[in-house]
Residue, then its C-alpha position, 0 to 999 in steps of 0.5 A: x436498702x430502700x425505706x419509706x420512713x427515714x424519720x423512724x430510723x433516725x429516731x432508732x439511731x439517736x436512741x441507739x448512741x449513734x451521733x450525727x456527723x454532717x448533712x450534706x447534699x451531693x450532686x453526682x455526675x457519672x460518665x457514660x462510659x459504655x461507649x469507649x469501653x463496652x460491657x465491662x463500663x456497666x460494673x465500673x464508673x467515672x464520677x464527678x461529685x460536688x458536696x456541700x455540707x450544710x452542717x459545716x458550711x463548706x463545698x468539696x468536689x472530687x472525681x473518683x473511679x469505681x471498680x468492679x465489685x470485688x465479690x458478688x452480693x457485697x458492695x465492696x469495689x476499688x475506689x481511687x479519689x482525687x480533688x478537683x478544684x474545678x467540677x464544672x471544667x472537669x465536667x465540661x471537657x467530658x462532655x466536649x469530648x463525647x461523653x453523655x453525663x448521668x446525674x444523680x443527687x441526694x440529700x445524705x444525714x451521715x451518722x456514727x458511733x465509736x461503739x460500731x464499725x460502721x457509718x449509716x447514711x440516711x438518703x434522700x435520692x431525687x427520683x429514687x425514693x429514701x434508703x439506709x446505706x451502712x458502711x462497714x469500715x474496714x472489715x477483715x473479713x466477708x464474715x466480719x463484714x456480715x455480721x457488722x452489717x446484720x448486727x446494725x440492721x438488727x439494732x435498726x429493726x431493718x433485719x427484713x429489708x433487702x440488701x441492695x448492692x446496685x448503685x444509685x446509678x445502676x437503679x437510675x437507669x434501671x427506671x427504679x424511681x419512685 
């Protein structure tokens, strides 16, 4: 959900017990896919990711493939990670062998709790303003999933705020930017 105040949420979850995990910065780079696959490349996606923590001091890359959402109005998708040892070869040959690259970067404080099911990252994303994205882990259910979501928003005093299940990517190309 998009907030224009990341600094007040971040005092709500400190006062709350959740405890910060890492800051990191990440830079996202997204395949164009519309042009060998058509229709169905707008619900799926080829990411190359390059994180670094500056909490921890260390760099990770990885490329990833998203599926379609498994259920309309729930941001829940397949997801298959690899690490790369190299994202800027990998990134290259992607773009030797046509495929347009869509970057998108964001500086994320991730947060956690043992008394929660869920993660809460706090994000700065360039160009597209400041969002609150919770992460249920492992729900058993859609209904196990929504009351953990609503119950985190609750505690957060964002209970009004609109979910959004679009992508970074999706609202980037969609011209969302602040």
């Amino acid at each position: 959900m998009r907030v224009e105040d990341l600094e007040s949420v971040e005092r709500k979850l400190l006062s709350s017990g959740w405890r910060l995990e890492d800051v990191v910065v990440e830079e996202d780079r997204y395949v164009d896919l519309t042009h060998c696959a058509g229709s169905p490349a707008r619900q799926i996606a080829l990411r190359v990711r390059l994180r670094k923590s500056l909490t921890k001091n260390t760099s990770t890359s990885e490329l990833t493939f998203k599926g379609a959402l498994i259920e309309e109005g729930v941001k829940a998708r397949e997801e298959i990670t690899t690490k790369l040892e190299d994202p800027e070869k990998v990134t290259e040959i992607l773009l030797l062998s046509g495929f347009p690259i869509i970057t998108v970067r964001k500086k994320r404080r991730i947060y956690s709790t043992t008394e929660s099911k869920a993660k809460i990252y706090l994000d700065e994303v360039e160009g597209l303003g400041n969002y609150v994205e919770i992460e249920v882990m492992n729900p058993e259910s859609r209904e196990e999933y929504m009351k953990t979501l609503n119950q985190v928003k609750e505690e957060l005093g964002l209970s009004k705020e609109e979910n959004i299940v679009k992508s970074y990517l999706e609202l980037k190309m969609e011209g969302r930017g602040t």
